[in-house]
Every structure is written in C-alpha cells, then in structure tokens.
Jmol script that loads the backbone (N, CA, C; Angstrom):
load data "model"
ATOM      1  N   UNK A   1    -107.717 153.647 159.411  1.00  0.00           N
ATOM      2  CA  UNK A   1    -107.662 153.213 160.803  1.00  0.00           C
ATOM      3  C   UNK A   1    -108.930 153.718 161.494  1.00  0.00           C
ATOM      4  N   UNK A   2    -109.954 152.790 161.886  1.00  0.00           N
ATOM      5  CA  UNK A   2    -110.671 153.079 162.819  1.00  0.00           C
ATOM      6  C   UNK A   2    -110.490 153.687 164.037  1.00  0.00           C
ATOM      7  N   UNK A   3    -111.835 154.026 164.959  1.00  0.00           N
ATOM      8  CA  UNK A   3    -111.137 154.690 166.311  1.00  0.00           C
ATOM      9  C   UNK A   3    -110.833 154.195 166.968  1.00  0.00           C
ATOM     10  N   UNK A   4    -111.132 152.451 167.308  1.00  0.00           N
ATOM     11  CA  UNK A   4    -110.847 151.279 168.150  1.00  0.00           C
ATOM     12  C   UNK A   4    -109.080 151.501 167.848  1.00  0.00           C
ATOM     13  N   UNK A   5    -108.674 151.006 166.462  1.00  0.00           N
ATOM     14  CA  UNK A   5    -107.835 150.720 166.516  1.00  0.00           C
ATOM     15  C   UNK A   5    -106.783 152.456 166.740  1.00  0.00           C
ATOM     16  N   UNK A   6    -106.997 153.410 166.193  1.00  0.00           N
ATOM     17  CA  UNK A   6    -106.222 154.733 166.869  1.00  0.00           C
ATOM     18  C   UNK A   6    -106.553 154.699 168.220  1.00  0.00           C
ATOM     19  N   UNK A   7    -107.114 154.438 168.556  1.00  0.00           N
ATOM     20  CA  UNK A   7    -107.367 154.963 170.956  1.00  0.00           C
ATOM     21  C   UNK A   7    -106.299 153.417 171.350  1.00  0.00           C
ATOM     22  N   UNK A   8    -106.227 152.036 170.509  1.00  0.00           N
ATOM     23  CA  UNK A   8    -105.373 151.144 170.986  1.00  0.00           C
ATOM     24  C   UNK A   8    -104.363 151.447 170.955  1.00  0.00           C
ATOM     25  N   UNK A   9    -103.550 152.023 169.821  1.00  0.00           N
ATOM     26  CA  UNK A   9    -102.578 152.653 169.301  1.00  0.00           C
ATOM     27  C   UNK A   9    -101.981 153.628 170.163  1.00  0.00           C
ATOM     28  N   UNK A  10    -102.554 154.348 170.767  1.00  0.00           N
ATOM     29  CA  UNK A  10    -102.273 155.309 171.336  1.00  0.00           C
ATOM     30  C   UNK A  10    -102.563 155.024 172.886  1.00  0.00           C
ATOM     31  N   UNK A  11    -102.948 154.270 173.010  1.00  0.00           N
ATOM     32  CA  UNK A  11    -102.681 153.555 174.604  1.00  0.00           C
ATOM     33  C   UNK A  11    -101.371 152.527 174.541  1.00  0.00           C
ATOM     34  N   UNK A  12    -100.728 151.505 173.330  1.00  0.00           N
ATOM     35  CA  UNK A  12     -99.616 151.370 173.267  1.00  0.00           C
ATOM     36  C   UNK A  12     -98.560 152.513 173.378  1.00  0.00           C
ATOM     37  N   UNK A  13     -98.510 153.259 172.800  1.00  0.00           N
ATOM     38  CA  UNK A  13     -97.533 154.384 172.910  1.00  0.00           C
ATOM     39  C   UNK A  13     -97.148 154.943 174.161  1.00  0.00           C
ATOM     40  N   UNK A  14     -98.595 155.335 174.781  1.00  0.00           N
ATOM     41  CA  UNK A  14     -98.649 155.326 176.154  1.00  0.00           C
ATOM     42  C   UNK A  14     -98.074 154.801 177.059  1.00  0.00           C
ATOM     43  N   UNK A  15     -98.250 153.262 176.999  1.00  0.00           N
ATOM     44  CA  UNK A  15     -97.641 152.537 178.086  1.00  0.00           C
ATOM     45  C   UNK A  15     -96.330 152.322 177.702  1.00  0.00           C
ATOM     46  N   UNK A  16     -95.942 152.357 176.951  1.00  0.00           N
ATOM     47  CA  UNK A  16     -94.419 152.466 176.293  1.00  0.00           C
ATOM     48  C   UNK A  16     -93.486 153.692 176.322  1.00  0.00           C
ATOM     49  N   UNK A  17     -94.094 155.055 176.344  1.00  0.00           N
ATOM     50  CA  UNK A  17     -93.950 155.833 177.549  1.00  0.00           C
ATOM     51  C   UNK A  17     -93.687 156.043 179.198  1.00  0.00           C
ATOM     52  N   UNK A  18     -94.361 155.190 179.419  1.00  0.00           N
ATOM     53  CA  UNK A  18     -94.205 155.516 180.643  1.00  0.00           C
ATOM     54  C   UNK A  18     -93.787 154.142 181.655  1.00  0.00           C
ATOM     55  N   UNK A  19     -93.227 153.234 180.523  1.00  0.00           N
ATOM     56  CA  UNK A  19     -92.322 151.908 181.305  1.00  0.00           C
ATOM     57  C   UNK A  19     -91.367 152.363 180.721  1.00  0.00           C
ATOM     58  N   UNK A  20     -90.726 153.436 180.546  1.00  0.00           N
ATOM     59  CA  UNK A  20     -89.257 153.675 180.267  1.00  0.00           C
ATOM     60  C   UNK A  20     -88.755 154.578 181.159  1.00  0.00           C
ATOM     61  N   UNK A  21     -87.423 155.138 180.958  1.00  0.00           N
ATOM     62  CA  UNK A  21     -87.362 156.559 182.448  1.00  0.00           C
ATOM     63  C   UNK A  21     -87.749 157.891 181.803  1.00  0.00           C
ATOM     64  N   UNK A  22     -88.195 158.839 183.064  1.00  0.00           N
ATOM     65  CA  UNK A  22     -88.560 159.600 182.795  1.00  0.00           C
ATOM     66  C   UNK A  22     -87.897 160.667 181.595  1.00  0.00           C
ATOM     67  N   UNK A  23     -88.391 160.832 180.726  1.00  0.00           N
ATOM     68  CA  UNK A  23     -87.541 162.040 180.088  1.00  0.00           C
ATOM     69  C   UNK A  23     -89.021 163.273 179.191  1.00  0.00           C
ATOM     70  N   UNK A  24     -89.290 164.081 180.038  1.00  0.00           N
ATOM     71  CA  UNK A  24     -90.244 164.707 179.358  1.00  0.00           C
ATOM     72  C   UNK A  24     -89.856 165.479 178.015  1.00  0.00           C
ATOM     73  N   UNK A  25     -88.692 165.873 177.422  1.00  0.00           N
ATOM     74  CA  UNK A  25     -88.082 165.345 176.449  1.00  0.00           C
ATOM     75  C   UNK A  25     -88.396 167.277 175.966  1.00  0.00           C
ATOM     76  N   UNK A  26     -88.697 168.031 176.800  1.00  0.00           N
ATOM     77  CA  UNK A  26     -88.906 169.321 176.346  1.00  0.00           C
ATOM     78  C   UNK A  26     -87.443 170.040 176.415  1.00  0.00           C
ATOM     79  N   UNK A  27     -87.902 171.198 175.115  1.00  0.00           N
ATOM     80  CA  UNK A  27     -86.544 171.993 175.338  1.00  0.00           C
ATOM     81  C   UNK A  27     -86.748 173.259 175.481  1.00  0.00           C
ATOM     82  N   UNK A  28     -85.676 174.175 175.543  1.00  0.00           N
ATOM     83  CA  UNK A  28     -85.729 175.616 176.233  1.00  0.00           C
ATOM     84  C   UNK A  28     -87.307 176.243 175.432  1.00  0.00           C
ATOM     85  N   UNK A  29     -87.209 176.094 174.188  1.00  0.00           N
ATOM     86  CA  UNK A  29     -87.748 176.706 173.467  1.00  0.00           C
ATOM     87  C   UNK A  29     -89.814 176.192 173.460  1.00  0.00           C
ATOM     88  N   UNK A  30     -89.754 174.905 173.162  1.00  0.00           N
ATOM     89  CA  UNK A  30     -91.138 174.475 173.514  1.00  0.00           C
ATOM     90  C   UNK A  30     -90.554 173.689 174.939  1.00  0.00           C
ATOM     91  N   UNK A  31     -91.316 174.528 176.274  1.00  0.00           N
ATOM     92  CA  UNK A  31     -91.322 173.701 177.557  1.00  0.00           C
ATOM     93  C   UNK A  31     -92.670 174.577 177.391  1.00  0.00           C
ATOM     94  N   UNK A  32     -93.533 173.561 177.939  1.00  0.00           N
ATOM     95  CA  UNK A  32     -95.236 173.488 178.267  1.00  0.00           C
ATOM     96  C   UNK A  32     -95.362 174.411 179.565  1.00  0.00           C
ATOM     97  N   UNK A  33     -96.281 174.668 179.850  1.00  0.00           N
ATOM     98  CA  UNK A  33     -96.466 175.842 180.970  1.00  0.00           C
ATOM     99  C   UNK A  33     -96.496 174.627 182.439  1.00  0.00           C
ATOM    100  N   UNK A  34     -96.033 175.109 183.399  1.00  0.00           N
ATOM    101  CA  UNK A  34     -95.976 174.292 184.660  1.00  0.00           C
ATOM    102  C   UNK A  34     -96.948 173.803 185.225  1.00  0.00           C
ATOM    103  N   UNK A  35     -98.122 173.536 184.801  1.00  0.00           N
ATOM    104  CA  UNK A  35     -99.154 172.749 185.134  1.00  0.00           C
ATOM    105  C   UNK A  35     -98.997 171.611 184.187  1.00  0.00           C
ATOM    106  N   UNK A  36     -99.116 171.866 183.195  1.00  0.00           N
ATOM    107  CA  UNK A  36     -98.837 170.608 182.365  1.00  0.00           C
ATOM    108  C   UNK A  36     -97.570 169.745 182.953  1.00  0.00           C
ATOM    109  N   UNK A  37     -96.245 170.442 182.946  1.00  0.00           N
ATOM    110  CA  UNK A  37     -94.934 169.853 183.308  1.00  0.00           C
ATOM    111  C   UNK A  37     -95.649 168.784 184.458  1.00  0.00           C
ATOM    112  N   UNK A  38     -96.319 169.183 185.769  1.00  0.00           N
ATOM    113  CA  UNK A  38     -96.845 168.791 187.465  1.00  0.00           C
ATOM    114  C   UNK A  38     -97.360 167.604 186.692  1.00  0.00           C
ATOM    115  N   UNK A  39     -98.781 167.935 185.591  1.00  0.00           N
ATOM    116  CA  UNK A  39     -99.268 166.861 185.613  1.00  0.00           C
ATOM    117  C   UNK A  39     -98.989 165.704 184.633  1.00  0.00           C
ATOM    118  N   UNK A  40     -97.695 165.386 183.919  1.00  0.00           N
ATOM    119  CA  UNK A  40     -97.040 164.722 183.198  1.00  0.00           C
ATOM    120  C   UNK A  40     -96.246 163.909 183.672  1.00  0.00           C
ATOM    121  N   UNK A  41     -95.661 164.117 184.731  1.00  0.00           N
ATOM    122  CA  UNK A  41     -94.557 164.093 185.909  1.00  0.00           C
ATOM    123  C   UNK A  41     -95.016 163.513 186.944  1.00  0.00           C
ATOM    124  N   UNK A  42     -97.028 163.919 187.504  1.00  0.00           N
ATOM    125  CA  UNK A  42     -97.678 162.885 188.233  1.00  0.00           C
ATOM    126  C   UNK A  42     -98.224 161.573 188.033  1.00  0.00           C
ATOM    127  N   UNK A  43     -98.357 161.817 186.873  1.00  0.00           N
ATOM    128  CA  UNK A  43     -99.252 160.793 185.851  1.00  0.00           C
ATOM    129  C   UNK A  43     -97.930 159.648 185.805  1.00  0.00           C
ATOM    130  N   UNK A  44     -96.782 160.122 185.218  1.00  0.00           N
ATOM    131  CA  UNK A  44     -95.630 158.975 185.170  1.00  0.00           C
ATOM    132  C   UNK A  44     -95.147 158.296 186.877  1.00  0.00           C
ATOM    133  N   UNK A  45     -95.170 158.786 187.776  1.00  0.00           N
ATOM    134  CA  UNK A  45     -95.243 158.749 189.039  1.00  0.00           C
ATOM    135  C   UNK A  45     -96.219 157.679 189.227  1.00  0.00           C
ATOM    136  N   UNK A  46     -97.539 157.980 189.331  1.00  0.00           N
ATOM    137  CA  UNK A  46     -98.407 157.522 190.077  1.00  0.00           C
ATOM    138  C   UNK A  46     -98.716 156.066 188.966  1.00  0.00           C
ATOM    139  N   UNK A  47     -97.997 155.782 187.623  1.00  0.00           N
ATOM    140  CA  UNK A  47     -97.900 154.950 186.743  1.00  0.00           C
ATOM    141  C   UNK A  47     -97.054 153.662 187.422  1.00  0.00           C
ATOM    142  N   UNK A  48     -95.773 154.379 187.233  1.00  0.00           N
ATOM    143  CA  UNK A  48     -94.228 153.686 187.953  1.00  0.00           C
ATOM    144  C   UNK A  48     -94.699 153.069 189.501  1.00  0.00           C
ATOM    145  N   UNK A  49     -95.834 153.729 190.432  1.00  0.00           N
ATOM    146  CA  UNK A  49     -96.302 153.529 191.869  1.00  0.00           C
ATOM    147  C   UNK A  49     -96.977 152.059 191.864  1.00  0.00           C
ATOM    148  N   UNK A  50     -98.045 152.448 190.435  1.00  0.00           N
ATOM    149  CA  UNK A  50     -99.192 151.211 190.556  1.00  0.00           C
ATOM    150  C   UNK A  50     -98.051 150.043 190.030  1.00  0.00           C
ATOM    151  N   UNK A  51     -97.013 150.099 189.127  1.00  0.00           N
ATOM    152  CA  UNK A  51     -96.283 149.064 188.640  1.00  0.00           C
ATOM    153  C   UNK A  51     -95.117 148.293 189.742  1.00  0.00           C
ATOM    154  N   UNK A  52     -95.074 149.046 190.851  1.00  0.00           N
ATOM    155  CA  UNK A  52     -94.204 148.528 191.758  1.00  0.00           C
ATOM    156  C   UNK A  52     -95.166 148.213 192.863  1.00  0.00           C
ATOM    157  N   UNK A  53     -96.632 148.540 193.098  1.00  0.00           N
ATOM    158  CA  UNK A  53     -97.243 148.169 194.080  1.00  0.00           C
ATOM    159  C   UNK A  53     -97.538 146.685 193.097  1.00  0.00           C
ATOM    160  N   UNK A  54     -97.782 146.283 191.625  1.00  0.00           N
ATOM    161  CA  UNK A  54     -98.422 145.005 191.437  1.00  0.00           C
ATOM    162  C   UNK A  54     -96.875 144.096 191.638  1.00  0.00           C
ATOM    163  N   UNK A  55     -95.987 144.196 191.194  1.00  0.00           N
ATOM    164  CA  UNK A  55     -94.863 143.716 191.460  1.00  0.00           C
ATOM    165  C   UNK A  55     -94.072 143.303 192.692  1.00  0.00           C
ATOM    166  N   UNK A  56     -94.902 144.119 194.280  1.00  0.00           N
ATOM    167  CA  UNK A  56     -94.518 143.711 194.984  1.00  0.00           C
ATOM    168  C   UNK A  56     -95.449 142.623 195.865  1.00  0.00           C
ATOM    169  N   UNK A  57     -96.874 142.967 195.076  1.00  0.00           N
ATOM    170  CA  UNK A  57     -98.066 141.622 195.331  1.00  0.00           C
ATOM    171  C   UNK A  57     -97.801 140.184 195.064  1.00  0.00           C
ATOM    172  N   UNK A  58     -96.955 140.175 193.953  1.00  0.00           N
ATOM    173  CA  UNK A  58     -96.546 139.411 192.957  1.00  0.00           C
ATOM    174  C   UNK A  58     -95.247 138.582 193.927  1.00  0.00           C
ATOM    175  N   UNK A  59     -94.354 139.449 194.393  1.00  0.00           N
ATOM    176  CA  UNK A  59     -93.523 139.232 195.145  1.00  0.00           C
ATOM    177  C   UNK A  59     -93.688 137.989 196.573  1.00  0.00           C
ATOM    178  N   UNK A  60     -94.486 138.960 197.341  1.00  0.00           N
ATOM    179  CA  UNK A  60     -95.181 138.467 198.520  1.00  0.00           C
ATOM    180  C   UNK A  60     -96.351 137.346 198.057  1.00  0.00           C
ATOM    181  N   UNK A  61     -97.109 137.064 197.124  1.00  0.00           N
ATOM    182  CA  UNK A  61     -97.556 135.926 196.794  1.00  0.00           C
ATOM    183  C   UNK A  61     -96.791 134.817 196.644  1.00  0.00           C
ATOM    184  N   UNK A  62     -95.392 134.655 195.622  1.00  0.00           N
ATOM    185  CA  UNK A  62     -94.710 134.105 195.357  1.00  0.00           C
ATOM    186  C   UNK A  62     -94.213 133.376 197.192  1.00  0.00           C
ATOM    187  N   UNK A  63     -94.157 134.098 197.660  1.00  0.00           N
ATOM    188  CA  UNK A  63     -93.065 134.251 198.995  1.00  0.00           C
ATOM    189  C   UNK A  63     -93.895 133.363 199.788  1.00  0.00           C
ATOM    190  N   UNK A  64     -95.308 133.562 200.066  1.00  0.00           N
ATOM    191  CA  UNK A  64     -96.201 132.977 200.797  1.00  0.00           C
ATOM    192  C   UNK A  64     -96.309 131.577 200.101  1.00  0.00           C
ATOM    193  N   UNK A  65     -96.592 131.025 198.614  1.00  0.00           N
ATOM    194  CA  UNK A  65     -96.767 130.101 198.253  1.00  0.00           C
ATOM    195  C   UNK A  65     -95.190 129.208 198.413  1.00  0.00           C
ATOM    196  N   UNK A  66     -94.151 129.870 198.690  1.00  0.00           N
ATOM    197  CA  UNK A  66     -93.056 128.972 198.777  1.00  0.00           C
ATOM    198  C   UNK A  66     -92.787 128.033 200.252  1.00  0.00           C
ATOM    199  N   UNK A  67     -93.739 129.004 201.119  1.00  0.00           N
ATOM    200  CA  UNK A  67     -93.537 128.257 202.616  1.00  0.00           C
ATOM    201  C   UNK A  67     -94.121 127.682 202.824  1.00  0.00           C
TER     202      UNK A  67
END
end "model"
wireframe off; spacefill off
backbone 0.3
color backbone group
C-alpha cells in the first residue's frame, strides 16, 4: 500500500468515525490525558457542526427553489 492510498484509508476511517455517535470508546484503564479527551471531543463537534451547517444550506436552497 502506497501513501496515497494509506492517508485515503485513513481519512475513510475517519469520516466513518465521526458520522456515527460519539463514543470515545476509552476505558478506566487506557483513558488519554484530558487534553487529548478536549481535543477529540472538539474535533467530533466542530465535524457534526460543519455537517448540519451543509445540511441546513441544502435545506433552505431546496425551500427557496420550491417557491
């Protein structure tokens, strides 16, 4: 596997991650130090934000082209 195709690979995974619900999926034993937790937790946030801001463009386009 080339690097094209591992960095694609791993941007699928990614987004397949983070169109599902949140579950950072840590347990007592490995939980990541609380900066990591903030920025895992923002990153899925500000993911879920941009996917409901294109969805509601999408919305209001639809809405405008119907009248």
């Amino acid at each position: 596997m080339d690097m094209d195709e591992r960095n694609k690979a791993l941007a699928e995974r990614r987004r397949a991650i983070m169109e599902g619900d949140f579950n950072p999926g840590y347990t007592p034993e490995h939980t990541p130090p609380a900066e990591a937790r903030l920025v895992n937790a923002a990153e899925y946030a500000a993911y879920q934000l941009g996917q409901i801001n294109r969805n509601l463009a999408r919305l209001v386009d639809h809405l405008t082209k119907a009248k």
